[in-house]
C-alpha positions in Angstrom: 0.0 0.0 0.0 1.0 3.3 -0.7 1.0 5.4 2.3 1.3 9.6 2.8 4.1 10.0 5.2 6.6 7.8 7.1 5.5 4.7 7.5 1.9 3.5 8.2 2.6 1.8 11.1 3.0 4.7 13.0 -0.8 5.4 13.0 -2.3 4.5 15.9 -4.3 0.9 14.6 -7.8 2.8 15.5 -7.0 5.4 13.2 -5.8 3.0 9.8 -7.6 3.0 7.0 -6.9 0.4 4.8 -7.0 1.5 1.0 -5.1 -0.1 -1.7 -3.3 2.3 -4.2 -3.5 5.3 -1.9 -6.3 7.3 -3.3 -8.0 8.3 0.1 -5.8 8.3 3.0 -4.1 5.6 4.9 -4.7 7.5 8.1 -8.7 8.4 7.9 -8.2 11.3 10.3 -6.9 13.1 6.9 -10.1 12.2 5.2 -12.4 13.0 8.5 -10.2 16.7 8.5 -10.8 17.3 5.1 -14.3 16.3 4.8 -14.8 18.6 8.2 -13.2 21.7 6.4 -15.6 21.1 3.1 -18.7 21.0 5.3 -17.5 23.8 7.6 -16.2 26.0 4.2 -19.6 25.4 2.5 -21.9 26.4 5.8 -19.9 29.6 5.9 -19.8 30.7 2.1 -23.4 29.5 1.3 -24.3 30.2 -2.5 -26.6 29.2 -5.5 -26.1 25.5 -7.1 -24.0 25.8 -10.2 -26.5 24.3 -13.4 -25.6 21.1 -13.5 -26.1 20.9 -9.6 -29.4 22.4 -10.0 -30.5 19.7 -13.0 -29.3 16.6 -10.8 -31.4 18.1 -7.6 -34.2 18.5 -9.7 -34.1 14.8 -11.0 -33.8 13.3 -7.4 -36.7 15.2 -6.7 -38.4 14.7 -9.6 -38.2 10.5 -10.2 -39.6 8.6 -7.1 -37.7 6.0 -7.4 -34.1 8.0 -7.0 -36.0 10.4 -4.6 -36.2 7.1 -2.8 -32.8 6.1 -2.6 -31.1 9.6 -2.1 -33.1 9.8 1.2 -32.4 5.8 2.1 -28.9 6.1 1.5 -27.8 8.6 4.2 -30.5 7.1 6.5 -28.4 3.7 6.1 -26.0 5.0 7.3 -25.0 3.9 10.6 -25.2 6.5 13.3 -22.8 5.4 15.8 -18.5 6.1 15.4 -16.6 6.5 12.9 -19.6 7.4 11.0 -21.1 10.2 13.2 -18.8 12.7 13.3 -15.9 14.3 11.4 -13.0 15.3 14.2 -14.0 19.0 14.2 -16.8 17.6 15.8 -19.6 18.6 12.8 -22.3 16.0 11.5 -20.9 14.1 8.7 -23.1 14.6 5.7 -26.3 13.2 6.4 -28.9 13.9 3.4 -28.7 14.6 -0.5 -29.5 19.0 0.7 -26.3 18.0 2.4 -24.4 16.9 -0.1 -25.3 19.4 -3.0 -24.2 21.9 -0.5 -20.8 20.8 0.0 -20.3 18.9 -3.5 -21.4 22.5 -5.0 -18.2 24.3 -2.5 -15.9 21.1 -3.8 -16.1 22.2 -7.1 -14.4 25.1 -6.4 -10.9 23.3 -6.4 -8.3 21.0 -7.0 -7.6 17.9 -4.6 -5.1 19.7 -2.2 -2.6 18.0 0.1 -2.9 18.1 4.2 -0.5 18.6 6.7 -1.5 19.5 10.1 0.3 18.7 13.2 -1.2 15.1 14.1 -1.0 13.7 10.5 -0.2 14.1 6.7 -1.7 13.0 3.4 -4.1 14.3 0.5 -7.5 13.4 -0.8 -7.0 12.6 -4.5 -10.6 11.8 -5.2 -12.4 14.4 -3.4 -15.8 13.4 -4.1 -15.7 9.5 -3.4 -14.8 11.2 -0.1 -18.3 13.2 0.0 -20.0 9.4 -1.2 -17.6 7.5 0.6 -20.4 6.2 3.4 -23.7 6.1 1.8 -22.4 4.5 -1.0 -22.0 1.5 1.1 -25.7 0.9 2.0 -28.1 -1.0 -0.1 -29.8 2.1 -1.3 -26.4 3.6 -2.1 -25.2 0.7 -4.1 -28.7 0.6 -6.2 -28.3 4.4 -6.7 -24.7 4.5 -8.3 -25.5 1.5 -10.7 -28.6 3.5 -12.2 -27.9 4.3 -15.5 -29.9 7.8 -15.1 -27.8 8.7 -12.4 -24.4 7.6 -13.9 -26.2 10.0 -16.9 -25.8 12.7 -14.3 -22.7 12.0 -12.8 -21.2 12.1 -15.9 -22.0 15.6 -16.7 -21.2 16.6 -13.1 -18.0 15.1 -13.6 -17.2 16.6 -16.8 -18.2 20.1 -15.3 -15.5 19.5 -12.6 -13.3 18.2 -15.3 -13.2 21.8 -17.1 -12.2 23.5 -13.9 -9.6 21.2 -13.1 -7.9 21.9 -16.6 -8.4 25.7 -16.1 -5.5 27.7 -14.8 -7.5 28.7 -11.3 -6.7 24.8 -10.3 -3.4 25.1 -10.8 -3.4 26.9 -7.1 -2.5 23.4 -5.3 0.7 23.2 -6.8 2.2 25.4 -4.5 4.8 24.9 -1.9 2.5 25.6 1.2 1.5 22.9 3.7 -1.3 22.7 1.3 0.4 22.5 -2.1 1.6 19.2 -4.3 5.0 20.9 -4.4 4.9 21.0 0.1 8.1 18.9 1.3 5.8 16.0 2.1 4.2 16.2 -1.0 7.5 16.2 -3.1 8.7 13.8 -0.6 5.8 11.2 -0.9 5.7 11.4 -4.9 9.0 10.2 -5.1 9.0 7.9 -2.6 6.5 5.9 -5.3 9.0 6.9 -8.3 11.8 5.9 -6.8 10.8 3.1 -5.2 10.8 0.3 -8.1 14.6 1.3 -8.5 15.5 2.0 -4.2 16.9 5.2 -5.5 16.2 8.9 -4.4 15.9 11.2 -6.9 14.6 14.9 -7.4 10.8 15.5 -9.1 12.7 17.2 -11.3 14.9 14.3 -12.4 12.0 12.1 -13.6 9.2 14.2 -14.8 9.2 16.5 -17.6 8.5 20.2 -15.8 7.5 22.9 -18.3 9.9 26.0 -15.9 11.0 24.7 -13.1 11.6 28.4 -11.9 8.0 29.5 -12.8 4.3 29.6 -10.6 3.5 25.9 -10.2 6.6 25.0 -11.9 5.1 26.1 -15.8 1.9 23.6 -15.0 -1.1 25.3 -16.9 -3.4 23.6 -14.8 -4.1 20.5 -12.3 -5.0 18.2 -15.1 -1.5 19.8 -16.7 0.6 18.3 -13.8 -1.6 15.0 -13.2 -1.2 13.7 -16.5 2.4 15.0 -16.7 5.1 12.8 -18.1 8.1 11.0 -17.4 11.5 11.6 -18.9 12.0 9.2 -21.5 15.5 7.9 -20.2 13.5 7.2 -16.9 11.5 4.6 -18.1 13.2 2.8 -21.0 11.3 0.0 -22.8 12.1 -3.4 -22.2 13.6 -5.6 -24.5 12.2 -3.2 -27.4 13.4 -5.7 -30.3 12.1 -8.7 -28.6 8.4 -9.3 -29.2 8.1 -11.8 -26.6 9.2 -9.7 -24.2 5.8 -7.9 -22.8 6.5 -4.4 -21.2 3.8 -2.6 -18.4 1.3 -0.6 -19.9 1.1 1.5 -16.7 2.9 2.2 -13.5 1.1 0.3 -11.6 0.7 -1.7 -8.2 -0.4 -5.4 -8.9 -4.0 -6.4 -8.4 -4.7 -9.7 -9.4 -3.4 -12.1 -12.0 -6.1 -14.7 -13.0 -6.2 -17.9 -16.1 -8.6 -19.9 -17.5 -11.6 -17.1 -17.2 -15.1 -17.4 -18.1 -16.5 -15.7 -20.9 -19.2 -14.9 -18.4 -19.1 -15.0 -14.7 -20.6 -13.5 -11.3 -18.3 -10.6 -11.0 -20.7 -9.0 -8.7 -19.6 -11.7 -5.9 -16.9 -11.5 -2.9 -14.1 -13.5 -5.3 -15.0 -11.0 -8.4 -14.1 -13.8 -10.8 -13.3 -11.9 -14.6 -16.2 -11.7 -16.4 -14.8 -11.2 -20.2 -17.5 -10.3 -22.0 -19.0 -7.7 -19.7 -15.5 -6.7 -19.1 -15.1 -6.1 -22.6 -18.4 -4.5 -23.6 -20.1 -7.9 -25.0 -17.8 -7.1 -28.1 -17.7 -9.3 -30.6 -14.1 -10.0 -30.1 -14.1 -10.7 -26.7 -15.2 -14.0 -27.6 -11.6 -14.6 -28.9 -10.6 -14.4 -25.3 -12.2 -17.5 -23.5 -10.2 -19.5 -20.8 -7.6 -16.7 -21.4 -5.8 -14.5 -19.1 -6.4 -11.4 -16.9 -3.4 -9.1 -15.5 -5.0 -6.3 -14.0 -2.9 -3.6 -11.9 -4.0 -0.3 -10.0 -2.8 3.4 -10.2 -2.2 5.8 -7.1 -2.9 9.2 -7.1 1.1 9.7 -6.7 1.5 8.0 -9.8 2.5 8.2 -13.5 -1.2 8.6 -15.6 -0.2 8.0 -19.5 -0.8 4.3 -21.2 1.3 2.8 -23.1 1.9 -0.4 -25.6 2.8 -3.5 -23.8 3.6 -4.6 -27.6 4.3 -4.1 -31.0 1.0 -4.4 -33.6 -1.8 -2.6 -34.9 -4.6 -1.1 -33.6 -7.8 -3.1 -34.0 -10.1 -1.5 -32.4 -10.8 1.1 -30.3 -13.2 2.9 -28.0 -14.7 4.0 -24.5 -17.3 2.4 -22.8 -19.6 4.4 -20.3 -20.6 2.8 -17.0 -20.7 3.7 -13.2 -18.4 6.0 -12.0 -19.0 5.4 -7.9 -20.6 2.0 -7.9 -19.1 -0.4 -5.3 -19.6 -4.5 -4.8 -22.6 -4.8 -1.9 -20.0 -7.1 -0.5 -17.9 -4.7 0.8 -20.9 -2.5 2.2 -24.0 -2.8 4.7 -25.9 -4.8 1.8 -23.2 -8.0 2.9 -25.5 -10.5 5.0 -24.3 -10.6 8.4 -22.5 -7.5 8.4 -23.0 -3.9 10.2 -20.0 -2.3 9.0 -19.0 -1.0 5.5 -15.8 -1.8 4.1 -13.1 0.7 4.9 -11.3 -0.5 2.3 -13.6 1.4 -0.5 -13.9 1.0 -4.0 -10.3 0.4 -4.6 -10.9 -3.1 -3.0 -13.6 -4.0 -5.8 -11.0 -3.9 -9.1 -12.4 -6.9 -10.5 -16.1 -6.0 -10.3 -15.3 -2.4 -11.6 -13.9 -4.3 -14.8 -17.1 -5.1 -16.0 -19.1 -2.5 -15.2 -17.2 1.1 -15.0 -16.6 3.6 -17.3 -13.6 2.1 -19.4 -11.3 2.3 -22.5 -11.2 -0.6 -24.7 -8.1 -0.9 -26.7 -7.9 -4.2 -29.4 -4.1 -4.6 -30.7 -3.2 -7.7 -32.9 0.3 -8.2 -31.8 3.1 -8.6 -34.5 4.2 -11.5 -32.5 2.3 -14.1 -34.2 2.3 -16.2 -31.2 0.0 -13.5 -29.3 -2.1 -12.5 -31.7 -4.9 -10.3 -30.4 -4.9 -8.9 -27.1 -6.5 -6.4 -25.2 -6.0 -3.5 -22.6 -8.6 -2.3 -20.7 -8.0 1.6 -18.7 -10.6 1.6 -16.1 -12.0 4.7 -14.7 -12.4 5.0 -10.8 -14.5 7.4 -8.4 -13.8 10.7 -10.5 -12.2 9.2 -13.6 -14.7 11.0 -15.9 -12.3 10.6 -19.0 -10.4 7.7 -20.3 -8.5 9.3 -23.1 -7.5 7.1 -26.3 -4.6 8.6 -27.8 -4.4 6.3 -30.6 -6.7 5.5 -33.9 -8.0 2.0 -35.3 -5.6 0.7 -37.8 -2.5 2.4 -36.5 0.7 0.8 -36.0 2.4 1.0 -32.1 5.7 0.4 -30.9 6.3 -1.7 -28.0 6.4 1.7 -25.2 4.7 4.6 -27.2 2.1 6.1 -25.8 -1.9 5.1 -26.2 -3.9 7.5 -23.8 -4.0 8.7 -20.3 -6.4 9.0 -17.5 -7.7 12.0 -16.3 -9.3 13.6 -12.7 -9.0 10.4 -10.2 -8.2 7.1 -9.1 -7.7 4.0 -11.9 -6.8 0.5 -12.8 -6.7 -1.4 -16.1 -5.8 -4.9 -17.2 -4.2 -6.9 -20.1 -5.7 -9.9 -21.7 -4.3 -12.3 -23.5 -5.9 -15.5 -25.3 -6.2 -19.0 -24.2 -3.2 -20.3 -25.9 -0.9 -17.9 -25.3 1.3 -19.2 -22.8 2.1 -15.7 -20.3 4.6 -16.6 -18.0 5.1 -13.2 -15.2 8.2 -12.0 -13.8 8.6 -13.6 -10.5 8.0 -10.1 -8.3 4.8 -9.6 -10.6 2.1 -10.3 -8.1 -0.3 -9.4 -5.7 1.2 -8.1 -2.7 4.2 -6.8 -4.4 4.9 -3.9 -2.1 6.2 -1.3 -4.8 4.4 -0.4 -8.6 5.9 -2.5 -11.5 7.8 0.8 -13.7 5.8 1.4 -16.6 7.4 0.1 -19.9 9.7 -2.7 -17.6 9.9 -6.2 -18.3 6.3 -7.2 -17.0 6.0 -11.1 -18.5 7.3 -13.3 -21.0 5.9 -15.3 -23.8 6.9 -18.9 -23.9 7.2 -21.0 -27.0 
């Protein structure tokens, strides 16, 4: 896990937070802090709905079934600790008046990073912190599968999306206890750089900065410095005249590596078993990928946010599929049988569910390694991933390491597939557990002959 300062086990146990990829905070005190300031922030500087607030207020209220669940949802919530209170001692958010109100303050600004005296951190996906509780309940989990709703989050989304690629959200990259650029922020992004290599570099070393010298270090805006890139000597492409050599498509922590998968299967369940064709939008290609197998991988918020070939070949197909954007497994919520508490591990825990059913990029490429054939990537948007960006066209050519799109906004995982007979055989430190991310464009796996 990828933790915001020191190391995790300082934090007293009460206070942990266990959340894979380190998009809300390993301490939750950081989240609880934050969450307090929004509500406090929006109380005191009360003001109209933007338009696209106003149009989703006026379809809860306007369709009884969502009426229904935006009022069940925060009722479900338990009211006992941690859920009662935010440290600064205010209600946490407790109906969908509630959340309007502080969602409509949120999108005011970037994600910002938090140091205060007890604890350090950042909350990369500001709004699955707003959701983060009544999306657990059973109403919450039947609201953020509608398909009218993920209608509406979309265009919320995308509305938050322009500010954060206008120059007003560049104002978090500043060196203040608030700002990317603070010593613990610098401090912490490396830490994830550096560690595939155990080497300490400077920010400056690995990423490309437009003026190091200038206001937020030349970054035109916060989507500017989250999709910002790597020097190319930083990340050199593996074996890039071998074609059985397979290189990452993202720098990424490792998820889950599963063979032999279904076609179809429950992915909705505790094990999430790989359901292919859901997965890969009931395509007509994704039959090709029966019994085959799924590498799937996770991105931090510290991380690196471009895609790239894990081969050589041409692009088959391409396209993005929409789905939910805040949509979690009832398994890890109240809607588990036998359970009273909701996961505290989030949505970041549900990777192979949100395969089949967030909003995702679907990239075909028929390898010029004739022993892989066709094979797929699959760049899967999380919490406030509104955009999945393909970068590349159907019928293109790719080298093994160029580039094929980005994520934008939030938290994100994708996965490779490869067909039944192709016999994938992983570097030995490529698996679940692996405490570091696997470099993008490093020797990932090998084919076998």
């Amino acid at each position: 896990m990828v933790h915001q300062h020191g190391d995790h086990h300082d934090i007293p146990a009460e206070h942990r937070k266990h959340k894979p990829g380190a998009w809300l905070p390993a301490d939750h005190r950081t989240q609880k802090e934050w969450l307090g300031q929004q509500i406090e922030q929006a109380q005191q500087n009360k003001k109209e709905l933007v338009p696209v607030l106003k149009d989703f207020k006026a379809f809860i209220e306007g369709n009884p079934r969502i009426y229904m669940y935006f009022n069940s949802m925060f009722e479900e919530v338990p009211r006992r600790d941690p859920y009662n209170k935010d440290p600064t001692g205010h209600r946490q958010i407790r109906d969908y008046h509630h959340m309007l109100e502080v969602l409509n303050h949120t999108f005011t600004t970037a994600p910002y990073w938090t140091d205060s005296a007890a604890h350090v951190g950042m909350v990369g996906v500001p709004m699955c912190a707003i959701f983060d509780y009544p999306m657990g309940t059973p109403s919450g989990y039947a609201a953020f599968l509608d398909p009218e709703v993920n209608v509406h989050l979309k265009k919320i989304l995308n509305e938050w999306g322009k500010f954060l690629m206008s120059p007003k959200s560049a104002e978090v990259l500043g060196e203040s206890n608030q700002g990317w650029f603070s010593e613990h922020g610098k401090k912490d992004m490396m830490e994830v750089a550096n560690a595939p290599y155990g080497t300490s570099h400077a920010f400056e070393d690995f990423f490309v900065v437009p003026d190091p010298k200038a206001k937020h270090r030349g970054y035109k805006s916060w989507d500017d410095f989250f999709t910002r890139q790597f020097k190319e000597e930083v990340r050199p492409v593996a074996s890039p005249d071998d074609d059985n050599v397979i290189a990452n498509a993202c720098e990424s922590k490792v998820f889950n590596v599963e063979r032999n998968v279904k076609l179809r299967d429950k992915f909705w369940i505790k094990g999430q078993p790989y359901s292919i064709k859901d997965m890969l939008a009931e395509d007509p290609l994704a039959d090709e990928f029966g019994g085959g197998t799924v590498y799937q991988a996770f991105l931090s918020a510290l991380s690196y946010h471009r895609w790239h070939a894990p081969l050589s070949g041409t692009i088959k197909k391409a396209f993005v599929q929409d789905g939910t954007y805040f949509s979690e497994p009832l398994f890890e919520g109240l809607g588990n049988p036998g359970t009273s508490e909701i996961d505290k591990g989030g949505i970041t825990t549900g990777q192979g569910y949100l395969s089949a059913l967030a909003t995702r990029a679907v990239i075909f490429i028929e390898a010029d390694n004739p022993a892989i054939g066709l094979m797929a990537f699959i760049g899967i948007g999380m919490d406030e991933v509104s955009t999945c960006e393909i970068t590349v066209k159907e019928g293109q050519h790719v080298k093994k390491g160029e580039q094929t799109g980005m994520f934008h906004f939030g938290g994100s995982s994708h996965c490779l597939l490869f067909r039944k007979h192709v016999n994938v055989e992983f570097q030995s430190d490529v698996k679940p557990g692996r405490d570091a991310n696997v470099p993008v464009r490093s020797h990932l796996a090998t084919i076998k002959q």
